[in-house]
N, CA, C and O atoms as a MOPAC input file, in Angstrom:
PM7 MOZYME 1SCF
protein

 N      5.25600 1    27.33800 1    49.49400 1
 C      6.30400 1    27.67300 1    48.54000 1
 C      5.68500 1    28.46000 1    47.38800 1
 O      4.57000 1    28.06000 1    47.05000 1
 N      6.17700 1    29.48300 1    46.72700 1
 C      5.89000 1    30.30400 1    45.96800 1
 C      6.22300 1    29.99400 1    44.83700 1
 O      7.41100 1    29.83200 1    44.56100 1
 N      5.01200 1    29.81000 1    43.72100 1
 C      5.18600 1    28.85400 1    42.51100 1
 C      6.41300 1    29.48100 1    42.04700 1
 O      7.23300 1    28.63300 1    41.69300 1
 N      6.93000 1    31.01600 1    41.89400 1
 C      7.97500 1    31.40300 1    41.01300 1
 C      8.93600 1    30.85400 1    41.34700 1
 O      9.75900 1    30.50900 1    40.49800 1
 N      9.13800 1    30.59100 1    42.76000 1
 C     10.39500 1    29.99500 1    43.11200 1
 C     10.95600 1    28.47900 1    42.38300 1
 O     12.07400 1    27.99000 1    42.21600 1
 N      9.11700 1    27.90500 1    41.95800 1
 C      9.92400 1    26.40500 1    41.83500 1
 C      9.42200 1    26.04100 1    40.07200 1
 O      8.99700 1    24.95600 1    39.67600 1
 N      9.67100 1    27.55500 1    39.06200 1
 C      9.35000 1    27.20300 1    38.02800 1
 C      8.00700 1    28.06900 1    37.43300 1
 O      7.60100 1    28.15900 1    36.27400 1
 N      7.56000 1    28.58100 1    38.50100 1
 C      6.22300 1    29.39700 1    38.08000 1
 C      5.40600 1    28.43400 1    37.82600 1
 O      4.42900 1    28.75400 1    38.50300 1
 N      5.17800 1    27.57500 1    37.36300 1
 C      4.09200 1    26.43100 1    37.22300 1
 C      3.12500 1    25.92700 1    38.27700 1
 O      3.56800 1    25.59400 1    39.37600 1
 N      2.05000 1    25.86500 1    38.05300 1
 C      1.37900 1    24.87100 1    39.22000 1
 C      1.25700 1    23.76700 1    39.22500 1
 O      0.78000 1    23.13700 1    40.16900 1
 N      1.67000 1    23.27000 1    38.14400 1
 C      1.91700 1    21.78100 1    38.05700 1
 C      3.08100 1    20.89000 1    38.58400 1
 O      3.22400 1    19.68100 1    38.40400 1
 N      3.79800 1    21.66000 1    39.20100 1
 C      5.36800 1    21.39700 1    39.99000 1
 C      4.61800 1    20.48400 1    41.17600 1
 O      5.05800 1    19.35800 1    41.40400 1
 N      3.58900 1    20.95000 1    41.84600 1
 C      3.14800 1    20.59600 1    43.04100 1
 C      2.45200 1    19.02300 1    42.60100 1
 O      1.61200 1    18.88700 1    41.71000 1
 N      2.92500 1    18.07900 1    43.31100 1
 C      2.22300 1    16.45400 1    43.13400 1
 C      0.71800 1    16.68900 1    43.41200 1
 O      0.04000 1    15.83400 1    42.84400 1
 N      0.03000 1    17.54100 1    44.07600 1
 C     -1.52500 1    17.59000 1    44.44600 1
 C     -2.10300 1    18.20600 1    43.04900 1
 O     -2.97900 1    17.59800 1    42.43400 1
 N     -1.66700 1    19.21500 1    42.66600 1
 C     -1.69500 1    19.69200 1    41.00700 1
 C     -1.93500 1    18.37000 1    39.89900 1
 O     -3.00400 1    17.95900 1    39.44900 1
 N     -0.98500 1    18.03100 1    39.72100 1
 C     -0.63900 1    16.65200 1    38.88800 1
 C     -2.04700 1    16.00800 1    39.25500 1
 O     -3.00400 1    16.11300 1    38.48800 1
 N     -2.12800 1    15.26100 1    40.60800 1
 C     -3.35900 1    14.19300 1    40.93000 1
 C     -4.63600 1    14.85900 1    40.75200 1
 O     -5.68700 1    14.24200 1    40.58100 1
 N     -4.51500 1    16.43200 1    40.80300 1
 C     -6.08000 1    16.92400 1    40.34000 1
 C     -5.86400 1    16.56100 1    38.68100 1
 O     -6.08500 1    15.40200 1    38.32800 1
 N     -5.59300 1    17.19000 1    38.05100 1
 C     -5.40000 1    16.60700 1    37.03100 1
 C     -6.17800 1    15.53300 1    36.19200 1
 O     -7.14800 1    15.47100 1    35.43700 1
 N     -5.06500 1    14.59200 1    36.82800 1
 C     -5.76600 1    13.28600 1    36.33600 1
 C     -7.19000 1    12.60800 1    36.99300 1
 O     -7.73600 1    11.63100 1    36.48000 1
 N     -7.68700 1    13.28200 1    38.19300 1
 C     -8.86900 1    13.09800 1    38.44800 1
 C    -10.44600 1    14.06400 1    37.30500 1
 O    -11.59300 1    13.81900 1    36.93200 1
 N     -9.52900 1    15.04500 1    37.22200 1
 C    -10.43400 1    15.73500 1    36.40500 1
 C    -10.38500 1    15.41800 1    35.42700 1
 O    -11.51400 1    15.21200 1    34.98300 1
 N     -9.20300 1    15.13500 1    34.37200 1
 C     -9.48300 1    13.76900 1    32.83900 1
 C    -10.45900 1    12.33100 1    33.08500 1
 O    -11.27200 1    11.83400 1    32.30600 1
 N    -10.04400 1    11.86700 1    34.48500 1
 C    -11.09000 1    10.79100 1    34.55900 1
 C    -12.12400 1    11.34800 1    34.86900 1
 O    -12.96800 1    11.24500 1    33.97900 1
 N    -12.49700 1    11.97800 1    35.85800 1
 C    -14.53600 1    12.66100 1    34.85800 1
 C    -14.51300 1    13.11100 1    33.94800 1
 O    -15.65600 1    13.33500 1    33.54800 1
 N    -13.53000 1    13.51500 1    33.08700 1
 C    -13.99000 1    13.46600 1    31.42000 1
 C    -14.31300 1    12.47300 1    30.42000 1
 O    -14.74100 1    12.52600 1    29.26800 1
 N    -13.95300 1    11.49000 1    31.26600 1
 C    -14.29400 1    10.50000 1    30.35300 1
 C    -13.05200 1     9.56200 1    29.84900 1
 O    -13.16900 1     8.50000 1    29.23600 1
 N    -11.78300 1    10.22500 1    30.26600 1
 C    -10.45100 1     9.69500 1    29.64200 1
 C    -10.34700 1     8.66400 1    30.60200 1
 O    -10.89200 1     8.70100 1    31.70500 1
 N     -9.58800 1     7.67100 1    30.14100 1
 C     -8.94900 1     6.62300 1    30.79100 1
 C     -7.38300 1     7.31800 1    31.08700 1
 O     -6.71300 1     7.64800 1    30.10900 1
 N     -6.91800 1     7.49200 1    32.28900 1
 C     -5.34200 1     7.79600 1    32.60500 1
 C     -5.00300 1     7.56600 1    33.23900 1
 O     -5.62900 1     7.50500 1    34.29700 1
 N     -3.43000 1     7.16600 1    33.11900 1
 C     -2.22900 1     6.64200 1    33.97800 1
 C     -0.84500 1     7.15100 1    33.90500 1
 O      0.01300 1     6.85500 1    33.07300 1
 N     -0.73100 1     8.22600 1    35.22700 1
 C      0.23300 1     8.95200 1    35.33700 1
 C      1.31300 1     8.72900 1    36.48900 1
 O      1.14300 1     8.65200 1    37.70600 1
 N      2.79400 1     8.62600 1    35.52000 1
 C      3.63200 1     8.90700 1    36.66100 1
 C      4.72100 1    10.05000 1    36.19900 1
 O      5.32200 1    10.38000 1    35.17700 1
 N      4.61300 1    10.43400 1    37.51000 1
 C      5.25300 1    11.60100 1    37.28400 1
 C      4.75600 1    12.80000 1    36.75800 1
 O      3.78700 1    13.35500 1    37.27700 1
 N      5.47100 1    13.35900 1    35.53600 1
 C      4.85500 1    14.76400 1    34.73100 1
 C      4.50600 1    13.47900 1    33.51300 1
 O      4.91400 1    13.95300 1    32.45300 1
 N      4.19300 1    12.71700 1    33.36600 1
 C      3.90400 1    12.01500 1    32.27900 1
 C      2.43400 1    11.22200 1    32.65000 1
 O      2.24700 1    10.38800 1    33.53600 1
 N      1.41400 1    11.79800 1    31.61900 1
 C      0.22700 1    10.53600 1    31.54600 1
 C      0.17700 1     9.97300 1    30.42000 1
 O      0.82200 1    10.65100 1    29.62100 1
 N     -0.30100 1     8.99400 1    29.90700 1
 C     -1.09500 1     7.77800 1    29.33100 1
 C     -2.37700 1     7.84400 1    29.42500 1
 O     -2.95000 1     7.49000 1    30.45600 1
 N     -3.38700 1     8.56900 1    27.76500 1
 C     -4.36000 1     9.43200 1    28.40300 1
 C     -4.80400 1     8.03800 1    27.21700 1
 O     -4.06400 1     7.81400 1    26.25900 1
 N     -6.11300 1     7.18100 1    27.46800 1
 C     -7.03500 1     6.40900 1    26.32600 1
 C     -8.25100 1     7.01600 1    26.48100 1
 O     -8.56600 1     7.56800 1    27.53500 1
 N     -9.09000 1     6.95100 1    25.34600 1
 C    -10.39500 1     7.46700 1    25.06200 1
 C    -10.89700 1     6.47700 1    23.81400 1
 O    -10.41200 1     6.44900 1    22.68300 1
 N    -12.28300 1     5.47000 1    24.45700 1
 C    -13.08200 1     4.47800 1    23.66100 1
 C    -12.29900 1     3.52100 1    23.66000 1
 O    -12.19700 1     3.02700 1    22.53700 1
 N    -11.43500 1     2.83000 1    24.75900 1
 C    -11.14500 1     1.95000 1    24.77700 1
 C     -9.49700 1     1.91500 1    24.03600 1
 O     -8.81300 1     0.95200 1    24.38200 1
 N     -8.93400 1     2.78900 1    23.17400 1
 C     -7.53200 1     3.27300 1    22.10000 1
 C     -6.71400 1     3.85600 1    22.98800 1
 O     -7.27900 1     4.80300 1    23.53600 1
 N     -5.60400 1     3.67700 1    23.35900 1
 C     -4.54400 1     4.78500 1    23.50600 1
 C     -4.55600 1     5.75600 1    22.49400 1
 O     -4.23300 1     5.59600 1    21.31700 1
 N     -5.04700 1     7.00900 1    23.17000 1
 C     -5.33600 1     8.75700 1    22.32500 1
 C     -3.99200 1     9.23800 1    22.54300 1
 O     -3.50300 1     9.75000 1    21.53600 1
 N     -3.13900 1     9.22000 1    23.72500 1
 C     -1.88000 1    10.86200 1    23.59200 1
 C     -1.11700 1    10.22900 1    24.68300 1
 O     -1.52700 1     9.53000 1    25.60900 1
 N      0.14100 1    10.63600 1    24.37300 1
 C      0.79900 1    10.50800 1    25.88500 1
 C      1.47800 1    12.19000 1    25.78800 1
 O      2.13500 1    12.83900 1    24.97500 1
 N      0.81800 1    12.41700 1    27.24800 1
 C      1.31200 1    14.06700 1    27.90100 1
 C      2.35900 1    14.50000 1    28.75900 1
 O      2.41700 1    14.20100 1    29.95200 1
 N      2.99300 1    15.04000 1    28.29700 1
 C      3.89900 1    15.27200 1    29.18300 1
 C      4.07300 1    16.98700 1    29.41900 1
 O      4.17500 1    17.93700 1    28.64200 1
 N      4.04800 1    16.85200 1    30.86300 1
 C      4.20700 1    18.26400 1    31.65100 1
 C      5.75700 1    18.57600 1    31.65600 1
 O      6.54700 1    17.66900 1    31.91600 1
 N      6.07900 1    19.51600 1    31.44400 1
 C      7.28400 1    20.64300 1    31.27700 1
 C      6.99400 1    21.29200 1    32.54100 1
 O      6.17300 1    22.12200 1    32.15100 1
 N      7.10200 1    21.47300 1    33.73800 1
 C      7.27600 1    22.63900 1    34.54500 1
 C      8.64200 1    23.61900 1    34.92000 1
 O      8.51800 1    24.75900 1    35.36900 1
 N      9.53300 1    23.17800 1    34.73900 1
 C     10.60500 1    24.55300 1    34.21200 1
 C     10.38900 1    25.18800 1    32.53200 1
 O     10.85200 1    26.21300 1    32.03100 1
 N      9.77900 1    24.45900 1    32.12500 1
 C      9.47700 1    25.59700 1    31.07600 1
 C      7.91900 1    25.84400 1    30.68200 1
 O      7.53900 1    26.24600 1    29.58300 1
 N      7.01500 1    25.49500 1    31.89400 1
 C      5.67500 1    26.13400 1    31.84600 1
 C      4.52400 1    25.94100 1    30.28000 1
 O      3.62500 1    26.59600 1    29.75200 1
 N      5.37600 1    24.40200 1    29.98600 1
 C      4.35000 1    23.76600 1    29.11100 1
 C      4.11000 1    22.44600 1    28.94600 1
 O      4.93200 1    21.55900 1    29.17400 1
 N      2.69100 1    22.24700 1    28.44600 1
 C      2.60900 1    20.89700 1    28.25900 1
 C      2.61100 1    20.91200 1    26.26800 1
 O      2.27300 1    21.71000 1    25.39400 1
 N      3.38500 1    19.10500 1    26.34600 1
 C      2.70700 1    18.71700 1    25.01900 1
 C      2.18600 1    17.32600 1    25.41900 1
 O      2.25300 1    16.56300 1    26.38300 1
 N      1.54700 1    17.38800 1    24.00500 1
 C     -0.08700 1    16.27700 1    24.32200 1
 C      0.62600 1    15.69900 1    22.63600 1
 O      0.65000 1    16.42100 1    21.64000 1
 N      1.17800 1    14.17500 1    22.69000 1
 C      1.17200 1    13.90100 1    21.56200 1
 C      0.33700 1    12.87900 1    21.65300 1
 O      0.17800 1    12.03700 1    22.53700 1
 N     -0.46500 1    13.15100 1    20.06100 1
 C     -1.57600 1    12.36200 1    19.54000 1
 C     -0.61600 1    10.77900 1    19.00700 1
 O      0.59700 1    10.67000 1    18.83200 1
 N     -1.53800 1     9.88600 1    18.88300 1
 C     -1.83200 1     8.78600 1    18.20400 1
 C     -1.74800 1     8.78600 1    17.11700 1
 O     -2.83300 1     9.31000 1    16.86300 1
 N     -1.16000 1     8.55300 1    15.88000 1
 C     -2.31300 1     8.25700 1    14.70500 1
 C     -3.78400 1     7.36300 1    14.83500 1
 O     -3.88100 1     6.15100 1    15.02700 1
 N     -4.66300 1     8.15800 1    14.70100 1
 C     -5.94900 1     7.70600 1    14.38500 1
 C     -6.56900 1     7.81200 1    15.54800 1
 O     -7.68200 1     7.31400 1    15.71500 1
 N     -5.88700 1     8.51400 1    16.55400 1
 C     -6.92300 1     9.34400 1    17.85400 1
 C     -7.81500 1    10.30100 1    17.43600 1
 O     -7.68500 1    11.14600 1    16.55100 1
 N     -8.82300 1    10.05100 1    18.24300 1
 C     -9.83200 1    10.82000 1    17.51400 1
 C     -9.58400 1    12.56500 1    17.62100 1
 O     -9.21600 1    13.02400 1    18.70200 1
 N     -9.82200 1    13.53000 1    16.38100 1
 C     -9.44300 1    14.56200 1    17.05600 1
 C    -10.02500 1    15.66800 1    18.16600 1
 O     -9.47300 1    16.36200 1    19.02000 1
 N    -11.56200 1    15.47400 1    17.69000 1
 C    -12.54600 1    15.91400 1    18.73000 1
 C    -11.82700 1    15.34100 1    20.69100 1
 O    -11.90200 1    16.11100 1    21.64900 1
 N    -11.42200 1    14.38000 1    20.75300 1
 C    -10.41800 1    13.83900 1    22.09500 1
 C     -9.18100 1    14.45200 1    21.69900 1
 O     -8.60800 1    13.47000 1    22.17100 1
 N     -8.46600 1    14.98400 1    21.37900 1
 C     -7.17600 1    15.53100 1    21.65300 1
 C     -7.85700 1    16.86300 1    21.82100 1
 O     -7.50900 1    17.43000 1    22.85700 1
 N     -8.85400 1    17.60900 1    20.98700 1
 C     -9.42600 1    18.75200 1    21.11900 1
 C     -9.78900 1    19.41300 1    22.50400 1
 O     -9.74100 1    20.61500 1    22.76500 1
 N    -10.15000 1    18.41600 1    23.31000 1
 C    -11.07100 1    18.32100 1    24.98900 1
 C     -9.83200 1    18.12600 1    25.54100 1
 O     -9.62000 1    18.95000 1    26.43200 1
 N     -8.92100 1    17.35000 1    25.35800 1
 C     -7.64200 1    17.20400 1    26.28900 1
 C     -6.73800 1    18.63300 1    26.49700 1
 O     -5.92500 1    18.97800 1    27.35500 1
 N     -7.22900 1    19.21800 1    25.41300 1
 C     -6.27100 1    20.23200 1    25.36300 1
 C     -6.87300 1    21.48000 1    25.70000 1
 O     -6.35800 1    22.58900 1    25.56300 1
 N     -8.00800 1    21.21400 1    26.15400 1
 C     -9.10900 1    22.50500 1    26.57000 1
 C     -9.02800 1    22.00400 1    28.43400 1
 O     -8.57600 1    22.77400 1    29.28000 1
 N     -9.32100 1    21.23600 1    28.61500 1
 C     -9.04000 1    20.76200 1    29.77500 1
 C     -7.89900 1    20.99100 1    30.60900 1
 O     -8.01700 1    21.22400 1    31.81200 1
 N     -6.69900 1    20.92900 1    29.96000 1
 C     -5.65500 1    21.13900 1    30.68200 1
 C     -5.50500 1    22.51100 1    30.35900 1
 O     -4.86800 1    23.09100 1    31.23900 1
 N     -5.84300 1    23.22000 1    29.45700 1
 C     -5.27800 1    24.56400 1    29.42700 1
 C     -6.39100 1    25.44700 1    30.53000 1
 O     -6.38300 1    26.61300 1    30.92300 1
 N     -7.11700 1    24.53200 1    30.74000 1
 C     -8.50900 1    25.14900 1    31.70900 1
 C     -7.49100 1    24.87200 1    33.00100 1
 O     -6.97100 1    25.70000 1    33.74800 1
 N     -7.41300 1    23.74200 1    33.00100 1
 C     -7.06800 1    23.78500 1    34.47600 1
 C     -5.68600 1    24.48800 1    35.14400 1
 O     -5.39900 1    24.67100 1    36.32700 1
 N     -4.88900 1    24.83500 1    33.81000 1
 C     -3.98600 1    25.55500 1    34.03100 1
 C     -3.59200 1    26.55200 1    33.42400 1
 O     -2.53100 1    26.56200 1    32.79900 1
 N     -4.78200 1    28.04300 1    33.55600 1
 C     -4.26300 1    28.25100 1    33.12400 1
 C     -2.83100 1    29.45000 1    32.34700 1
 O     -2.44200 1    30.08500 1    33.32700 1
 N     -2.21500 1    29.80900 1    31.40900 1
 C     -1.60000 1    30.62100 1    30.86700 1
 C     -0.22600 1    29.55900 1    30.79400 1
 O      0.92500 1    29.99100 1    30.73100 1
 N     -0.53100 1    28.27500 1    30.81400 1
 C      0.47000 1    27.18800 1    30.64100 1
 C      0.49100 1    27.07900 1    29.02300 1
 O     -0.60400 1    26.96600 1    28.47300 1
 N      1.56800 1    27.10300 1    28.28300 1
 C      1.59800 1    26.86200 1    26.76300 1
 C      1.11200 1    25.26100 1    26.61300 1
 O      1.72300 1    24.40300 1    27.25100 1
 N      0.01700 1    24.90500 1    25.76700 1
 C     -0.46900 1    23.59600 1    25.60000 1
 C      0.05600 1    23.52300 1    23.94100 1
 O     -0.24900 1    24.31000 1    23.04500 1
 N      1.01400 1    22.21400 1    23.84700 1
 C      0.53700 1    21.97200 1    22.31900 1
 C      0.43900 1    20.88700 1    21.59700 1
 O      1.39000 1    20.10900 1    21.66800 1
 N     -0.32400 1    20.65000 1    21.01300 1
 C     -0.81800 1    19.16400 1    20.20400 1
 C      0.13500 1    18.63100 1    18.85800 1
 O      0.36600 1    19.15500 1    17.76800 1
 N      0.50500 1    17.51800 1    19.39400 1
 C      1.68400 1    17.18700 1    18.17600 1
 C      0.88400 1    15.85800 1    17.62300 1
 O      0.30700 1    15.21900 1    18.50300 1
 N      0.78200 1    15.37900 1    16.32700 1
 C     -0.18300 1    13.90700 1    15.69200 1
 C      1.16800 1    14.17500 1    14.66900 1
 O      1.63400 1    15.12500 1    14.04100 1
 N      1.47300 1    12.84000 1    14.88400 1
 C      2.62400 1    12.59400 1    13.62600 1
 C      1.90100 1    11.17700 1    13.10100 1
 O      1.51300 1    10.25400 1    13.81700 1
 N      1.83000 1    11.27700 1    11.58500 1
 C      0.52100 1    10.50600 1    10.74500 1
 C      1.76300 1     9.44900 1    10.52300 1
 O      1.58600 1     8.41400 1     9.88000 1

């Protein structure tokens, strides 16, 4: 199937998604995803919960208060690595 057809995204595809979260867990993140939604911890804290947009070809990554930011920094290099020209954006409401 031809990503334009189902959103342009590559994250539409469930094998997409599970790379993903295999590649946050060798980063070091703790995650638990269902669906377009993970539950990303780093040092033991819940850091962000992410959620994938694939009809509109973005993710947001909302922070924690008091997640570290250097870890939202890597989360958001990571996914824009692994996908990329996907709009990534980091929301921390204090």
């Amino acid at each position: 199937m031809d990503m334009e057809e189902v959103g342009g995204c590559a994250f539409w595809m469930p094998d997409e998604r599970l790379g993903l979260l295999y590649l946050l867990r060798e980063k070091g993140f703790y995650v638990h995803m269902h669906a377009y939604e993970y539950l990303v911890g780093l040092d033991g804290r819940l850091a962000a919960v992410v959620l994938l947009e694939p009809l509109r070809c973005r993710v947001e990554i909302y922070g924690v208060p008091g997640a570290p930011p250097e870890g939202l920094r890597v989360l958001a290099e990571v996914i824009s690595e692994k996908f990329p020209g996907v709009e990534v954006d980091v929301i921390v409401r204090v």
